[in-house]
N, C-alpha and C positions, 0 to 999 in steps of 0.2 A: 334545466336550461337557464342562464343566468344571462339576463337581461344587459348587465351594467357593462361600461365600453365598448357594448356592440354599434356595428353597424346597419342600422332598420329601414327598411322601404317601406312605406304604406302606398299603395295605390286606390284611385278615388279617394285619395285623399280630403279631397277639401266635399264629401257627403256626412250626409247625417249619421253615419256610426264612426269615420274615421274623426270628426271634429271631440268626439269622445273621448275614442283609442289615444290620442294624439298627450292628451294631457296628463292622464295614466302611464304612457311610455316614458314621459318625461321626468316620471316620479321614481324609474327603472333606473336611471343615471345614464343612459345609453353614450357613446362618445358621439354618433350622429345619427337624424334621421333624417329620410327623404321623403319629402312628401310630394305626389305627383298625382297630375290629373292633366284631361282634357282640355280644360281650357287654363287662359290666363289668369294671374292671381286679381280675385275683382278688389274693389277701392278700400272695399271694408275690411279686408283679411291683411293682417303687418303681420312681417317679420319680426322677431324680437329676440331672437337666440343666435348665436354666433356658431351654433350647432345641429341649427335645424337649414334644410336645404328643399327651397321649392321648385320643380322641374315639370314644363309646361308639355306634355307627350302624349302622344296618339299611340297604345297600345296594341291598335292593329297593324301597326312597322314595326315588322318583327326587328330590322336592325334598331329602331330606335326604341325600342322594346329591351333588349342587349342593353346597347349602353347604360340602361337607367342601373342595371348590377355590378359596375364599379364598385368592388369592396363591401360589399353587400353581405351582411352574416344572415340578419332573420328578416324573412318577407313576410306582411300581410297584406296578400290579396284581398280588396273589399271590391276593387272596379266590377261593377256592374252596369246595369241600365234597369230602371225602376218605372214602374208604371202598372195604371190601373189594369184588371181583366178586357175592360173596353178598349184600352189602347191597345195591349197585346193582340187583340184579336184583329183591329184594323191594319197596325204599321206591324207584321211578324217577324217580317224580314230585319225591322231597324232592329229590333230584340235578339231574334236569335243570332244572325249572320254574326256582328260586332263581338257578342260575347263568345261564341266558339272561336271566333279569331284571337283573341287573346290572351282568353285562355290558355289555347294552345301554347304561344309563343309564350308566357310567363314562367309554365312550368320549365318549358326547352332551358331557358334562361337560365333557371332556377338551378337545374341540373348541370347547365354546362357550367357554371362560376359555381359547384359547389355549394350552395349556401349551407347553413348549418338546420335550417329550420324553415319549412315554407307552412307557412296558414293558408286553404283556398277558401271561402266565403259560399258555401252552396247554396239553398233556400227549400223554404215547404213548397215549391211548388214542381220538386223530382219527384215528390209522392202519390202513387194512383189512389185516388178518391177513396178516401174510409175517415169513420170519426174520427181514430186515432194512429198515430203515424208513431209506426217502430223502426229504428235505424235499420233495422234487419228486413224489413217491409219493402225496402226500395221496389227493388227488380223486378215485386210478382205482379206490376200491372205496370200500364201507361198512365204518365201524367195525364189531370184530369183536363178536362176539353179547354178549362181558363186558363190553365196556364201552360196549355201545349208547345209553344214554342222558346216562349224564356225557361221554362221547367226542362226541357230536352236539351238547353245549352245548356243547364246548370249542370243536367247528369253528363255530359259529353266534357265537361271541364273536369268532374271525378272522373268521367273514366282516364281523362290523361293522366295522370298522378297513380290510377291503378299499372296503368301500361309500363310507367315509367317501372314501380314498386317490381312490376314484373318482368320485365327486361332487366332492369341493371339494377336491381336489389337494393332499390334507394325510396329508404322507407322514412325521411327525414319531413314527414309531412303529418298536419292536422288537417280536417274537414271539419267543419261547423255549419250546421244546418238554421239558421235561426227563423223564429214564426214570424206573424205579422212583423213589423219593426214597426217604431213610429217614436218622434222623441222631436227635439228643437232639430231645426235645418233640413225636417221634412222635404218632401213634395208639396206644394202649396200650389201648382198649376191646376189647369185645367183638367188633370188626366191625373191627380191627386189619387190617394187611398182614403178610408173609410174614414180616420181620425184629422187629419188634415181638412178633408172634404167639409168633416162637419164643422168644426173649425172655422174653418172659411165661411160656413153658411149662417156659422152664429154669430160672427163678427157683422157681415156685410146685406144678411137678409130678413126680412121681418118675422118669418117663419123659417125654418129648418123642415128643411125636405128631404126623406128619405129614402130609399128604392129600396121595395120588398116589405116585409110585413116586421122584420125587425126579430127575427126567432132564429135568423142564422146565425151560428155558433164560430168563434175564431179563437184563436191560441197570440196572443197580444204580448209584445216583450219591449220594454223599455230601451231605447237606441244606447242610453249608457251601461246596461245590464249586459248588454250583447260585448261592448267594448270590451271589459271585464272579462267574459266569460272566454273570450278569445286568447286575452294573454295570460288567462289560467291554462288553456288546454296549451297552450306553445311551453310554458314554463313547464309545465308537467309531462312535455314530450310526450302527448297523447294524440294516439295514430288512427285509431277507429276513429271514424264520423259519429258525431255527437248533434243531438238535436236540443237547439239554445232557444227555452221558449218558457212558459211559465206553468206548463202542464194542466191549466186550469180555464175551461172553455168559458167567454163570455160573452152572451148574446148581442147584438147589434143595437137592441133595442137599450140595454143596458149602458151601453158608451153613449147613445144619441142622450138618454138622458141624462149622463155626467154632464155632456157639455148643452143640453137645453138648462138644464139647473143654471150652469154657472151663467150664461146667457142670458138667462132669466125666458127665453120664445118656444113659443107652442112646436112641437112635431107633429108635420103632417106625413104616412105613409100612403108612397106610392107603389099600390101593389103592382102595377103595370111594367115594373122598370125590371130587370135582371139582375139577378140577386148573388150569383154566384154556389158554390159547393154548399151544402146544408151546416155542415160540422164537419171541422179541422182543427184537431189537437195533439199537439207535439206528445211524445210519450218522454217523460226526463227522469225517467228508471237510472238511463247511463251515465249520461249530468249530474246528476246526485250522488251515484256509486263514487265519482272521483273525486267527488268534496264540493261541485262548486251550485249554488245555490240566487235564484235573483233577488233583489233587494228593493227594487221599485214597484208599491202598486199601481195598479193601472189608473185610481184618483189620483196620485200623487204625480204620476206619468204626463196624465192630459193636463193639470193644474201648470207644472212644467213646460210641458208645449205649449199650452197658452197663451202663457203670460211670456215667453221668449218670442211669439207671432207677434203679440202687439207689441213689442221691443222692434221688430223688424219692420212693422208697417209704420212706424213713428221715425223712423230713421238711424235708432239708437243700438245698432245690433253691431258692435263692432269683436272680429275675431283676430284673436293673437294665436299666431302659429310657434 
């Protein structure tokens, strides 16, 4: 699949893996790309290309959903909605209702204008609770209780793309399953994930606090390693679901103290707090078999986020589209 003069959609464009993708596609020669999201473009993000096109849309309108595939060759779906185990289990509704909504309507899209190439964005959390997560593994259990309801939209966004593949024999799709993600342009809210959180807590707190004992185990992938790993499986027109992760489990305890290090502050564990699934690791048997490989350590990763955080709390975070 050849990238150059095509016509490219990203959606959730302006999140932490598409500000990645974004600059990568541009090294593709494409003739245009569309980058689209929720809300409007904020002060810090310019235009700079006479070839790139930003489009402010609610992907749960289905017609305004449609229009965004004007001349559209290859889509990557990233739109999601992102949040901690805590949030998903408070707001479920805000999680799952949105993203089975447009999912649905992206592939309809996808399929009615033809594209030549759709990517959909799935996550570790379709997978029922085990240390190690096989693409082939999906189906034999329910997601696990943390991520019951974003995890069931994710699977209900594959199963449209199955539905499609089987109805009308249009097999012109990737899945990518990727692990933790974490990288610049995080989550940095209140409802943050693990590396961001601490982050946050090394920056702003005298101590770093951390819920559970620090011995849970996660599959951690670099937000630009994930960009990568996506326009490898589009160019290679690879149609199995691939899990984008770094196949190599690392304790909690282990990340709290990359960033106590760089912080230079004490970690205190709080055994009281909820902790989440014990071990979760991507299996990247199939990832490997078709050549593609990640390239960020997980120091090099947080050292990265870091140092682009206090870039943004200082005011100096400016992005070119």
């Amino acid at each position: 699949m050849e990238l150059k003069n095509k016509n490219i959609l990203i959606t959730g464009g302006l999140g932490m893996i598409a500000r990645q993708l974004l600059p990568l596609l541009k090294e593709e020669f494409p003739k245009k790309i569309v980058v689209s999201d929720i809300i409007p473009l904020p002060d810090n993000v310019y235009i700079n290309s006479k070839n790139i096109e930003y489009i402010q849309v609610d992907l749960r309108n289905r017609k305004d959903c449609k229009l965004l595939f004007k001349n559209i060759d290859i889509v990557f779906h990233l739109a999601g909605i992102k949040g901690s185990p805590k949030r998903c289990s408070e707001c479920p509704a805000s999680f799952s209702i949105p993203m089975i909504q447009f999912n649905a309507n992206m592939i309809e899209a996808a399929y009615e204008n033809n594209v030549e190439w759709y990517l959909f964005t799935s996550s570790v959390g379709v997978y029922p609770p085990a240390p190690i997560f096989y693409e082939d593994s999906m189906w034999k259990g329910f997601p696990s209780e943390n991520d019951k309801f974003a995890g069931w939209a994710k699977r209900m966004g594959e199963l449209h793309i199955e539905a499609y593949n089987i109805e009308y024999n249009w097999e012109r799709t990737s899945i990518v399953r990727p692990a933790n993600v974490y990288g610049e342009y995080d989550n940095f809210n209140e409802y943050s994930m693990v590396i961001p959180s601490l982050i946050k807590k090394g920056i702003n707190d005298n101590v770093i606090i951390v819920w559970g004992d620090g011995t849970q185990i996660r599959d951690l992938i670099y937000s630009g390693d994930v960009a990568k790993g996506m326009i490898y499986m589009v160019k290679n027109e690879i149609k199995d679901p691939v899990n984008l992760g770094s196949g190599v489990g690392i304790t909690i305890k282990d990340i709290a103290n990359i960033v106590s290090k760089r912080f230079g502050k004490k970690i205190i564990w709080d055994i009281s707090k909820p902790t989440g699934d014990e071990k979760r690791i991507l299996d990247i048997t199939r990832m490997m078999s078709y050549g593609f490989k990640p390239e960020i350590s997980i120091d090099v990763g947080i050292n990265k986020t870091i140092n682009w955080y206090k870039r943004y709390l200082q005011g100096e975070d400016v992005y070119v589209l």
